[in-house]
N, CA, C and O atoms as CSV, one atom per row, in Angstrom:
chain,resi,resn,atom,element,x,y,z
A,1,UNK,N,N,9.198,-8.287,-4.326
A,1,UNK,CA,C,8.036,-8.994,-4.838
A,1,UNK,C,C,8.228,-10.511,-4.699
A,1,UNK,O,O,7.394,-11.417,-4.725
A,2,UNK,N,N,9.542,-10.534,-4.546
A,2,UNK,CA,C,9.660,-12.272,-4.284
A,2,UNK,C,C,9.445,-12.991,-3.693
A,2,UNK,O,O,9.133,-14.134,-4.028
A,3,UNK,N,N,9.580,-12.392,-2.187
A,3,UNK,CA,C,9.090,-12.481,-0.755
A,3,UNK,C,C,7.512,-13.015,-1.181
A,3,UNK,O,O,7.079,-14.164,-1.270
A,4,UNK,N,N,6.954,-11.920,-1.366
A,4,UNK,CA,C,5.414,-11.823,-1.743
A,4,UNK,C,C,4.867,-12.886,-2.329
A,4,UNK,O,O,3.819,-13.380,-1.912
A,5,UNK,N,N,5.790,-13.528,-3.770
A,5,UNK,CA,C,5.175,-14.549,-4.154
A,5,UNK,C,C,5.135,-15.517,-3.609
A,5,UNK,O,O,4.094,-16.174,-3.637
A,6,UNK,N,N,6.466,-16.045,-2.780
A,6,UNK,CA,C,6.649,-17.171,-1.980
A,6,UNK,C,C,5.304,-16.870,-0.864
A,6,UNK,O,O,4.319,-17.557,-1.131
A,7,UNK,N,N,5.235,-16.460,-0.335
A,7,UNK,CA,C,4.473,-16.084,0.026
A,7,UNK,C,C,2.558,-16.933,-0.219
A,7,UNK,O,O,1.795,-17.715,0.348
A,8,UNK,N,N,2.632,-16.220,-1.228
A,8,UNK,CA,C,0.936,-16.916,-1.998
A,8,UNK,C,C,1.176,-18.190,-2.289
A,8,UNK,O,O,0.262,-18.991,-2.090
A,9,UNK,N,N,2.763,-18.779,-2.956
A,9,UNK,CA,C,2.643,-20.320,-3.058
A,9,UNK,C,C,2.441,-21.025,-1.969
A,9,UNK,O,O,1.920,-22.135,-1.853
A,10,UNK,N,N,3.027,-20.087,-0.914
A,10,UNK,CA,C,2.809,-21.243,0.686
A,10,UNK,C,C,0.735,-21.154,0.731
A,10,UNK,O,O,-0.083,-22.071,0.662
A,11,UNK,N,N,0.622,-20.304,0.811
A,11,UNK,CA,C,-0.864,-20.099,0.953
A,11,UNK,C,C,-1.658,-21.073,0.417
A,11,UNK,O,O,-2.414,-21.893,0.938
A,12,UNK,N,N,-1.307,-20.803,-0.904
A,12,UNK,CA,C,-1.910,-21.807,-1.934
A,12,UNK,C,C,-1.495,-23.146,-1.608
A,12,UNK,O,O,-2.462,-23.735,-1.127
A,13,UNK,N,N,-0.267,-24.032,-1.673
A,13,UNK,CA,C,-0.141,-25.142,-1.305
A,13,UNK,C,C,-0.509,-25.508,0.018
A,13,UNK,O,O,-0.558,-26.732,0.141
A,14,UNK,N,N,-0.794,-24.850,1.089
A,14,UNK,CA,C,-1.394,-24.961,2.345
A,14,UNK,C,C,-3.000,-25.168,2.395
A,14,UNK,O,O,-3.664,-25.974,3.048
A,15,UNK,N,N,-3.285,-24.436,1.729
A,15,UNK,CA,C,-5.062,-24.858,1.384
A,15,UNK,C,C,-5.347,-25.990,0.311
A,15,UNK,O,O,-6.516,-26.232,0.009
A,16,UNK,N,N,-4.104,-26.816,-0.378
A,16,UNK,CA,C,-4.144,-27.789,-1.310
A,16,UNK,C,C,-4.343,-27.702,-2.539
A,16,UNK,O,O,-4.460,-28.688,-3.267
A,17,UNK,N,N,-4.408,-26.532,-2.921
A,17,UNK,CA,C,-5.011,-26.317,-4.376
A,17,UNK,C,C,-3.710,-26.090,-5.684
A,17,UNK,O,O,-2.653,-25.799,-5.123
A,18,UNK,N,N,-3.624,-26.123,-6.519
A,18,UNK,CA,C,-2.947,-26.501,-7.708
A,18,UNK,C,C,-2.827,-24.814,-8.025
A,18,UNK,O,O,-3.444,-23.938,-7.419
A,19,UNK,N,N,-2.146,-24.675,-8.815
A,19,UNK,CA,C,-1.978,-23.292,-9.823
A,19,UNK,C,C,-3.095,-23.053,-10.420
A,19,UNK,O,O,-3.643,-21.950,-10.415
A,20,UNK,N,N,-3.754,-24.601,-11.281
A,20,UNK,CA,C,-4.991,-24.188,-11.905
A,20,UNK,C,C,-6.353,-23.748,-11.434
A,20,UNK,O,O,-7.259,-23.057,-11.900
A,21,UNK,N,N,-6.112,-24.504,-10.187
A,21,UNK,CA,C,-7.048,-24.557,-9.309
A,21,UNK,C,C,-7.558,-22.886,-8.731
A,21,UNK,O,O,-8.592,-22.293,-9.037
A,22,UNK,N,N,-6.512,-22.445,-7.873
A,22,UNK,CA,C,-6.182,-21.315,-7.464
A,22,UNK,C,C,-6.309,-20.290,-9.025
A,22,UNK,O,O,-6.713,-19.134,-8.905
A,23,UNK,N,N,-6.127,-20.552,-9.701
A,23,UNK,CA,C,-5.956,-19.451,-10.814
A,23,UNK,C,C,-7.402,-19.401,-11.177
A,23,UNK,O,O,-7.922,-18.294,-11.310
A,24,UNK,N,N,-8.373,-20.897,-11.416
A,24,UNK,CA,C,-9.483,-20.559,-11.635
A,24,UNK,C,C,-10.754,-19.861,-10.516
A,24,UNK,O,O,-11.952,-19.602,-10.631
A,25,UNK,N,N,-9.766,-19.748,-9.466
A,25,UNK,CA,C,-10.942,-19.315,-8.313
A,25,UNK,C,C,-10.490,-17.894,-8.304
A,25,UNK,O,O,-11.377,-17.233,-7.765
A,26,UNK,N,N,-9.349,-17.031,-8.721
A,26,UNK,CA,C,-9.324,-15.625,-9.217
A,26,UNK,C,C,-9.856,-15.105,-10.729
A,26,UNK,O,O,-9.610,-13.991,-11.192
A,27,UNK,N,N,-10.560,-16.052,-11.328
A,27,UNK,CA,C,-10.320,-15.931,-12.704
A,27,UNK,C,C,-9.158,-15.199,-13.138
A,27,UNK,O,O,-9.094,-14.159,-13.794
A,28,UNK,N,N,-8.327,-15.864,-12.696
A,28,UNK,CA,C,-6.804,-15.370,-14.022
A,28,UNK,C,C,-6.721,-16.596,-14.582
A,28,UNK,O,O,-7.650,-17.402,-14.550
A,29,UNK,N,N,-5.540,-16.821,-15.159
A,29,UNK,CA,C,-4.601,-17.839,-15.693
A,29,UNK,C,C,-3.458,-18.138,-15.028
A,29,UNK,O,O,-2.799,-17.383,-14.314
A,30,UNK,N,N,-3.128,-19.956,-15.454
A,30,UNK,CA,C,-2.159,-20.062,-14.584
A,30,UNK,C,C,-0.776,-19.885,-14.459
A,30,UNK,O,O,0.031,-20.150,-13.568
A,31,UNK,N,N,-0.668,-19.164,-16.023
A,31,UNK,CA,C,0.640,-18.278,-15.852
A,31,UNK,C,C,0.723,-17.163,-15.201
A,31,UNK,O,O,1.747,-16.750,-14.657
A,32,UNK,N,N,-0.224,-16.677,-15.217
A,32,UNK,CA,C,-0.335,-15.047,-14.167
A,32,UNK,C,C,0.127,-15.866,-12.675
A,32,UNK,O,O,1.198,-15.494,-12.196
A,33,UNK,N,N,-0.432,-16.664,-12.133
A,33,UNK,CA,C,-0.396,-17.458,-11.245
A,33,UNK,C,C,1.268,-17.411,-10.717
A,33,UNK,O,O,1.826,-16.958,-9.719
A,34,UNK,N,N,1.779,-18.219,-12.098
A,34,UNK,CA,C,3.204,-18.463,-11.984
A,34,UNK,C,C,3.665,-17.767,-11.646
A,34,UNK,O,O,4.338,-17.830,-10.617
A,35,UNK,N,N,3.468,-16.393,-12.618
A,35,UNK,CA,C,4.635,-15.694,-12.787
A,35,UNK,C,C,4.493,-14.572,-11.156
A,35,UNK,O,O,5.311,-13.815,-10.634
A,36,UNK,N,N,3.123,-14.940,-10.793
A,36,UNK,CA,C,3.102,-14.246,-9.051
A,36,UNK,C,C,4.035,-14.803,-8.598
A,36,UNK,O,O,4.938,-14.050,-8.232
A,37,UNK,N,N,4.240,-16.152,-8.429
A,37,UNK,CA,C,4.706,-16.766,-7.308
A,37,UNK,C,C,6.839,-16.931,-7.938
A,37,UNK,O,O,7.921,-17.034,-7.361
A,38,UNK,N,N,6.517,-16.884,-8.884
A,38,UNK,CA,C,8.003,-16.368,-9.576
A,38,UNK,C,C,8.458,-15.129,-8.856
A,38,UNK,O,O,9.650,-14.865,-8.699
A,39,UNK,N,N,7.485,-14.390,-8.429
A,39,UNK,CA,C,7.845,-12.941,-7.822
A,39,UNK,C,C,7.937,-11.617,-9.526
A,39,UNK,O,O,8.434,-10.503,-9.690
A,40,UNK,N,N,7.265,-12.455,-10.305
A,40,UNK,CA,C,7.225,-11.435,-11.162
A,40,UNK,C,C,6.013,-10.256,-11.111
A,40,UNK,O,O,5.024,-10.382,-10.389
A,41,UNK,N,N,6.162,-9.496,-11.684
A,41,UNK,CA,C,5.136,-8.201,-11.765
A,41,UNK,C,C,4.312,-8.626,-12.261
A,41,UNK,O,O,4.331,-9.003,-13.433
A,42,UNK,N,N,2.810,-8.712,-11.065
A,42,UNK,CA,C,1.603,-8.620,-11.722
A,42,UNK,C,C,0.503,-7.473,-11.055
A,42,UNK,O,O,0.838,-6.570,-10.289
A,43,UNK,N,N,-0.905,-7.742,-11.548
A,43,UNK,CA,C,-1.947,-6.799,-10.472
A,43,UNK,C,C,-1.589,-7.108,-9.167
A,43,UNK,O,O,-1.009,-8.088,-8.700
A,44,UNK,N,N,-2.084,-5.995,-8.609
A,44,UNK,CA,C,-2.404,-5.811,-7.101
A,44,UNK,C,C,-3.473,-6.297,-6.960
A,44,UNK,O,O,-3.293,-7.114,-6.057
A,45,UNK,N,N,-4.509,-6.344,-7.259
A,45,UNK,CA,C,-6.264,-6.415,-7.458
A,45,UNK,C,C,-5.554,-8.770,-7.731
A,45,UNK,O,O,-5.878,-9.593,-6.874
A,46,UNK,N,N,-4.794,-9.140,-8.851
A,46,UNK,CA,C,-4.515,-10.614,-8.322
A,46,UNK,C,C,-3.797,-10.777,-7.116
A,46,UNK,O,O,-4.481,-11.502,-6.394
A,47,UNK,N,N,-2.864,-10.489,-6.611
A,47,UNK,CA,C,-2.168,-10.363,-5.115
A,47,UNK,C,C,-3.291,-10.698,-4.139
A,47,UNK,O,O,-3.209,-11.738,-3.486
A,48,UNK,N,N,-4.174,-10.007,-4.020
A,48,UNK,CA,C,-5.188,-9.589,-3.104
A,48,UNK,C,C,-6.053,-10.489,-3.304
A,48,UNK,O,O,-6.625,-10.640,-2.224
A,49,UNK,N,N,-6.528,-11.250,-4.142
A,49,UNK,CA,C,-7.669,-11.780,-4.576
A,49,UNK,C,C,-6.981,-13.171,-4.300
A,49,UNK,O,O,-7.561,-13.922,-3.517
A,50,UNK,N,N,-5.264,-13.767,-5.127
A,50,UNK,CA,C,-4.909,-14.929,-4.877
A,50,UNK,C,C,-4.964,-15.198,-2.764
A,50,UNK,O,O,-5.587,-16.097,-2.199
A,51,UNK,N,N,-4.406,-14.481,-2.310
A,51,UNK,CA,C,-4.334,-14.504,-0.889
A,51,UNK,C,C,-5.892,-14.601,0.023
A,51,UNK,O,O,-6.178,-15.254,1.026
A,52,UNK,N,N,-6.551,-13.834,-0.655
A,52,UNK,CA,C,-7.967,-13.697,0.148
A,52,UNK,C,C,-8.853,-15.051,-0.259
A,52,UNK,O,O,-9.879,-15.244,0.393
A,53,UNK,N,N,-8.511,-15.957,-1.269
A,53,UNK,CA,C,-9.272,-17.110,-1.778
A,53,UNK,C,C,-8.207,-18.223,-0.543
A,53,UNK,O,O,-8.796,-19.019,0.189
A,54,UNK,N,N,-7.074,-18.126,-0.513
A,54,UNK,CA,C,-6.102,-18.829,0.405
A,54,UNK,C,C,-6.589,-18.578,1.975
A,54,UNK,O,O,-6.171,-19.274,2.901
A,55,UNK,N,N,-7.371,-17.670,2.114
A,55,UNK,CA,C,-8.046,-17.247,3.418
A,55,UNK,C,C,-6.547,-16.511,4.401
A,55,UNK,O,O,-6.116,-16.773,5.524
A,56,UNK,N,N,-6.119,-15.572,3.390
A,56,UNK,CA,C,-5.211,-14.591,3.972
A,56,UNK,C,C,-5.578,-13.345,3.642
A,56,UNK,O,O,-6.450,-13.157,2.794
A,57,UNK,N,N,-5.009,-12.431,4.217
A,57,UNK,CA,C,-5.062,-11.164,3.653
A,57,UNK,C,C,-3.739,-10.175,4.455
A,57,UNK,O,O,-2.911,-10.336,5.351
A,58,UNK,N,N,-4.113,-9.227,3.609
A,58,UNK,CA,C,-2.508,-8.320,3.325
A,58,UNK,C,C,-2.570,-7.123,4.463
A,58,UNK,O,O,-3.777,-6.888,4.521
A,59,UNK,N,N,-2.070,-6.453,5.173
A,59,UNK,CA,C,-2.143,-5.944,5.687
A,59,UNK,C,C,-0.971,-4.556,6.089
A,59,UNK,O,O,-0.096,-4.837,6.907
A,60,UNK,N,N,-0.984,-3.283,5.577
A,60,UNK,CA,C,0.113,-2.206,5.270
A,60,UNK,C,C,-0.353,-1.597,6.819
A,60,UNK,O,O,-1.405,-1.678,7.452
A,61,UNK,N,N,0.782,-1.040,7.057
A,61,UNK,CA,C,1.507,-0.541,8.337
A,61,UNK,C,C,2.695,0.379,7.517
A,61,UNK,O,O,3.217,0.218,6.414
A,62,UNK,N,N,2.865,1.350,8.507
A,62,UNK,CA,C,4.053,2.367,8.419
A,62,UNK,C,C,5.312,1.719,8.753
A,62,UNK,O,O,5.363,0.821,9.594
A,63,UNK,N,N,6.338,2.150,8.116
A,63,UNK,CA,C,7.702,1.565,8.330
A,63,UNK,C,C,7.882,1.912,9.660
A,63,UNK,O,O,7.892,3.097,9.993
A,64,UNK,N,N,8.012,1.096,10.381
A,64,UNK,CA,C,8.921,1.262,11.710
A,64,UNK,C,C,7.678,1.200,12.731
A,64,UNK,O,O,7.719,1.616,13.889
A,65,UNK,N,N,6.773,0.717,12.220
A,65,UNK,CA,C,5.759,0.681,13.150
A,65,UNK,C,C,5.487,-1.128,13.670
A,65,UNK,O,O,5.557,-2.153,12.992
A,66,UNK,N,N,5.237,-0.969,14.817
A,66,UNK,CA,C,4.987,-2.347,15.817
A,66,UNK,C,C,3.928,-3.077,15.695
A,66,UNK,O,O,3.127,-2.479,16.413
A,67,UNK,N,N,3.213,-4.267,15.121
A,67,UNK,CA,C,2.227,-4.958,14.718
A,67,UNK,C,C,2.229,-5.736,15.685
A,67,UNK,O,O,3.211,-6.432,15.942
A,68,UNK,N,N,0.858,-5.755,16.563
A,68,UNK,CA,C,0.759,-6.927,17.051
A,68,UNK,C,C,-0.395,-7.788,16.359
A,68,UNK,O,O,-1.127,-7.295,15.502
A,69,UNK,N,N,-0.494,-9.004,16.756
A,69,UNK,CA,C,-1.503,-9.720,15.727
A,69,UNK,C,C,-1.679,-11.003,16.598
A,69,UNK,O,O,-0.965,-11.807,17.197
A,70,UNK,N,N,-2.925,-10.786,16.368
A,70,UNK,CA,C,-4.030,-11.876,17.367
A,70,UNK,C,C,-4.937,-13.010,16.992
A,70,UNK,O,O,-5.587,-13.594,17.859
C-alpha cells in the first residue's frame, strides 16, 4: 500500500494541489488524505477517486501478464 500512496502524492503534487485541496475535491478529509499517502489503510472507492481527480487511473492485470501502454 505504500507504493500506492507514494504514488497519489506524486499525482497530487504534480497537478499542484495541497492535501486540502485534493481532499476537498474527493470530499474526504485531509487526514484520510494523509494517511493514503502514509500508505495507510483506507477506501478503495478514495484510492480511485484521489487518482482520477489527479487525472490518473488504476489499472489491474493478471500477475505475470505483459502491459503495454500508449
Amino acid at each position: 500500500m505504500r507504493s500506492l500512496g507514494v504514488a497519489v502524492r506524486d499525482a497530487r503534487e504534480t497537478r499542484g494541489l495541497t492535501q486540502d485541496e485534493l481532499a476537498d475535491l474527493i470530499s474526504s478529509s485531509r487526514p484520510t488524505l494523509s494517511r493514503l499517502e502514509r500508505g495507510a489503510s483506507v477506501s478503495a472507492e478514495t484510492v480511485l477517486e484521489a487518482l482520477a481527480r489527479c487525472g490518473y487511473e488504476m489499472v489491474v492485470v493478471p500477475r505475470g501478464s505483459q502491459v503495454t501502454v500508449s
